[in-house]
C-alpha positions in Angstrom: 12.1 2.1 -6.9 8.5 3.8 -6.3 8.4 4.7 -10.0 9.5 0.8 -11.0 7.1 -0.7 -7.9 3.8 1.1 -9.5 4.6 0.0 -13.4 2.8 -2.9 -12.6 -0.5 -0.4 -12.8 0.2 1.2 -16.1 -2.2 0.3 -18.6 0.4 0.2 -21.4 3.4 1.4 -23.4 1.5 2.5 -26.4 -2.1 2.8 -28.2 -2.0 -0.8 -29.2 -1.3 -1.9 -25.4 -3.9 1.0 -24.0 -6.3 -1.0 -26.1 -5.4 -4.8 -25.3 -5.5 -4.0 -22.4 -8.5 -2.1 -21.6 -10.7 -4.7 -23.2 -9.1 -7.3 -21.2 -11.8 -6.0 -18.5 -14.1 -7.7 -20.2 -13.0 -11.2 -20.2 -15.3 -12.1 -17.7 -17.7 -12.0 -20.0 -15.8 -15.2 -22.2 -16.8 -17.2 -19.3 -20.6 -16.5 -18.9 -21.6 -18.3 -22.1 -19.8 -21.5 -20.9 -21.3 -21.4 -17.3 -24.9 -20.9 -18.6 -24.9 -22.8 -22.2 -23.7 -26.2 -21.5 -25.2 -28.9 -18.9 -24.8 -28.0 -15.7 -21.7 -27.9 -13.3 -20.7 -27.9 -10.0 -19.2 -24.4 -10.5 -22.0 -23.2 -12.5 -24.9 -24.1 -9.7 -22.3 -23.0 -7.1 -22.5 -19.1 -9.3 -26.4 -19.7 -10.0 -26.7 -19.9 -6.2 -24.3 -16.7 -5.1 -26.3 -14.9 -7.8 -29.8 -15.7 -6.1 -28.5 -15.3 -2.8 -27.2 -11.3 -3.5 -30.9 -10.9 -5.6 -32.5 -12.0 -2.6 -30.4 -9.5 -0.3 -30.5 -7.0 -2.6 -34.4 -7.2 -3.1 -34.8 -6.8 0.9 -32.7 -4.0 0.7 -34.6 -1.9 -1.9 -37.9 -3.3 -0.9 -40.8 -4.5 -3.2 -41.3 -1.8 -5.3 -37.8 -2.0 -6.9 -37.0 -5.9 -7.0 -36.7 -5.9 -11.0 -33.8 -3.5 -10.2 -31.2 -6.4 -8.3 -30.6 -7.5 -11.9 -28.2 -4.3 -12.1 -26.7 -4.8 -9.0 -25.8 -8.4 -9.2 -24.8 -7.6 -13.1 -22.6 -5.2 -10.7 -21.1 -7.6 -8.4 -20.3 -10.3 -10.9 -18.4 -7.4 -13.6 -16.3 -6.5 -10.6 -15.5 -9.6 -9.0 -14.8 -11.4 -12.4 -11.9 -8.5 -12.7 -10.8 -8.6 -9.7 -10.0 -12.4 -10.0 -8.8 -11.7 -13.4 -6.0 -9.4 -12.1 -4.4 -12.2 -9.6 -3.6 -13.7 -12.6 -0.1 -13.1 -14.1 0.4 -10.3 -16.8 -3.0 -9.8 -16.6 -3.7 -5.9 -16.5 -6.1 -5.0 -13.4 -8.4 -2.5 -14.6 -10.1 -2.8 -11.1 -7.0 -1.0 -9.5 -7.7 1.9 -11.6 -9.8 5.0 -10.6 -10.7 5.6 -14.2 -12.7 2.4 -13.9 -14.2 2.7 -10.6 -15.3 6.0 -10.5 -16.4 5.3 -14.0 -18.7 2.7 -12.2 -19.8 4.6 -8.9 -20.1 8.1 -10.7 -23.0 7.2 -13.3 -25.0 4.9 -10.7 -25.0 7.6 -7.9 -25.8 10.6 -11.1 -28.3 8.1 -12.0 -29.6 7.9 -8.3 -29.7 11.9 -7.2 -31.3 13.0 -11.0 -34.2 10.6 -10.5 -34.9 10.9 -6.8 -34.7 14.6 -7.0 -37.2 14.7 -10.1 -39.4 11.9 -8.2 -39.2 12.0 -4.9 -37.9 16.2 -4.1 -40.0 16.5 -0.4 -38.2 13.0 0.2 -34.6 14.1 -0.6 -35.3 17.0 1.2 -36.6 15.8 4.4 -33.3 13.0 4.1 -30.9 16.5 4.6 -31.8 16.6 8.0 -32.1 13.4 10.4 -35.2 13.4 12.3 -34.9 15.0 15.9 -32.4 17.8 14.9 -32.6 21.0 16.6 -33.1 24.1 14.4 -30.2 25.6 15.9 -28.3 23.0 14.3 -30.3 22.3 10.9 -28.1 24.6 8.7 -24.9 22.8 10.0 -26.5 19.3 9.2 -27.9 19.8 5.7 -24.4 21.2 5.1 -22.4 17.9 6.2 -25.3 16.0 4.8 -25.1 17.7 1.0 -20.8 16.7 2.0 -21.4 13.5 2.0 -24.1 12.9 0.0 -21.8 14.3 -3.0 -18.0 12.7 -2.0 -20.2 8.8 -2.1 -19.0 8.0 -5.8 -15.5 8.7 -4.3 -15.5 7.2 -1.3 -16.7 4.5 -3.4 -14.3 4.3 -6.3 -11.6 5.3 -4.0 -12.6 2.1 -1.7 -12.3 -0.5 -4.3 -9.4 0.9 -6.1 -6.8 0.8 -2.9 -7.8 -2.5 -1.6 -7.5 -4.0 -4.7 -3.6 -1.7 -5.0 -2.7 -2.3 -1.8 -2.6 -6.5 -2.3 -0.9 -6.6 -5.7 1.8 -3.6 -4.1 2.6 -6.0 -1.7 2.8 -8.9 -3.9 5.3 -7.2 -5.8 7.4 -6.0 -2.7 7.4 -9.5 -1.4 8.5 -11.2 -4.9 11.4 -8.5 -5.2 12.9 -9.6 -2.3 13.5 -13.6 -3.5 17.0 -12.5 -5.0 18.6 -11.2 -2.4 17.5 -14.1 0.2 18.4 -18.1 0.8 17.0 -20.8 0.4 15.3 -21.2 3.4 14.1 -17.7 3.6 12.6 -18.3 0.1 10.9 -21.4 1.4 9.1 -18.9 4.0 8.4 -16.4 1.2 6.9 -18.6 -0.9 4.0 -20.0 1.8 3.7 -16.2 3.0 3.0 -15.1 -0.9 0.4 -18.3 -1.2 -1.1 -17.1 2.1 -1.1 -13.8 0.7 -2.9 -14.8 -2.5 -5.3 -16.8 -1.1 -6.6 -13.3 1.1 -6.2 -11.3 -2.0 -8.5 -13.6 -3.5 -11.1 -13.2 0.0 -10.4 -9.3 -0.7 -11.5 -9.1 -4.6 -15.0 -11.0 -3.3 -15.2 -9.1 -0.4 -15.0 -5.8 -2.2 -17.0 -6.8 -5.2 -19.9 -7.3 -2.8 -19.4 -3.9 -0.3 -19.7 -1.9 -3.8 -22.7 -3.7 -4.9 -24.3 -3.4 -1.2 -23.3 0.2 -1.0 -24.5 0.7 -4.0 -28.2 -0.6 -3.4 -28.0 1.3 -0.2 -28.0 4.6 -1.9 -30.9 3.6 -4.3 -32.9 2.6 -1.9 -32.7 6.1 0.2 -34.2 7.3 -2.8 -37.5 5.4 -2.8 
């Protein structure tokens, strides 16, 4: 049963399949040239909006000297969330339920982060290893837990997104298993609850694209 429930996460059967479905992540991508190209939509100027409104977050979050850097973040959000919505689709592989994926997104951007604020900013990064108002008695202790959690952020990260986004299609598939085995009025109720369901997965997959993209300007802007 577990080894049948999680099958719905295996990339493929074969090289041919590993590949497919791999590059299904970016599919997302199909859908750009359509949204930007043609006259505009309602669903275009409804994106164009969402994508101004994270730039101008994003840009109060890292301040003034780093507002030509929200292009990366918001490129960011939209690769994740276009994934995420791709994977509520049906026989659609979810790449965002994957650690290789996530951590392949959170590990670069925080190697990215430490390399250049330890080359640029060293009395800065330093000084951040122990909160102001520390006693010296306990400095040692803090720049230890500090260094801790400064180096488990891609996972914490990766880990974040990649469960939340498990967690919703698990129980998809635990709820559609049981349709067999009920009656028809029981399968009325399962039916509503797996809409309901869907409709909060689809809550989640925004909600999560946007906590990685914060998070992630959050730790490029302690570098600064």
């Amino acid at each position: 049963m577990m080894a049948s429930l999680f099958s719905i996460f295996e990339p493929s059967s074969g090289l041919m399949e590993l590949e497919l479905n791999w590059l299904s992540t970016f599919l997302g991508l199909m859908f750009l040239p359509y949204m930007y190209w043609i006259s505009p939509s309602r669903w275009s100027m409804c994106w164009y909006k969402l994508n101004m409104a994270l730039h101008q977050e994003f840009k109060n979050i890292l301040g003034s000297a780093q507002q030509s850097s929200t292009v990366i973040f918001v490129s960011l959000f939209s690769f994740i969330v276009f994934n995420n919505f791709l994977g509520l689709l049906p026989y659609v592989f979810t790449s965002s339920s994957h650690l290789v994926m996530t951590l392949g997104l959170a590990l670069p951007l925080w190697l990215t982060f430490m390399i250049y604020g330890w080359f640029n900013h060293t009395q800065h990064m330093l000084a951040h290893l122990v909160p102001q108002g520390t006693p010296v008695v306990l400095m040692p202790f803090m720049v230890l837990i500090e260094s801790i959690s400064n180096i488990i952020r891609p996972g914490t990260l990766a880990v974040r997104l990649m469960a939340n986004m498990m967690a919703g299609h698990l129980l998809l598939t635990l709820l559609g298993g049981t349709g067999p085995s009920l009656t028809s009025y029981l399968l009325v109720l399962l039916f509503i609850a797996q809409i309901l369901l869907l409709l909060l997965e689809f809550a989640v997959a925004i909600i999560q694209s946007y906590v990685f993209a914060v998070l992630s300007t959050l730790f490029a802007s302690e570098i600064n």
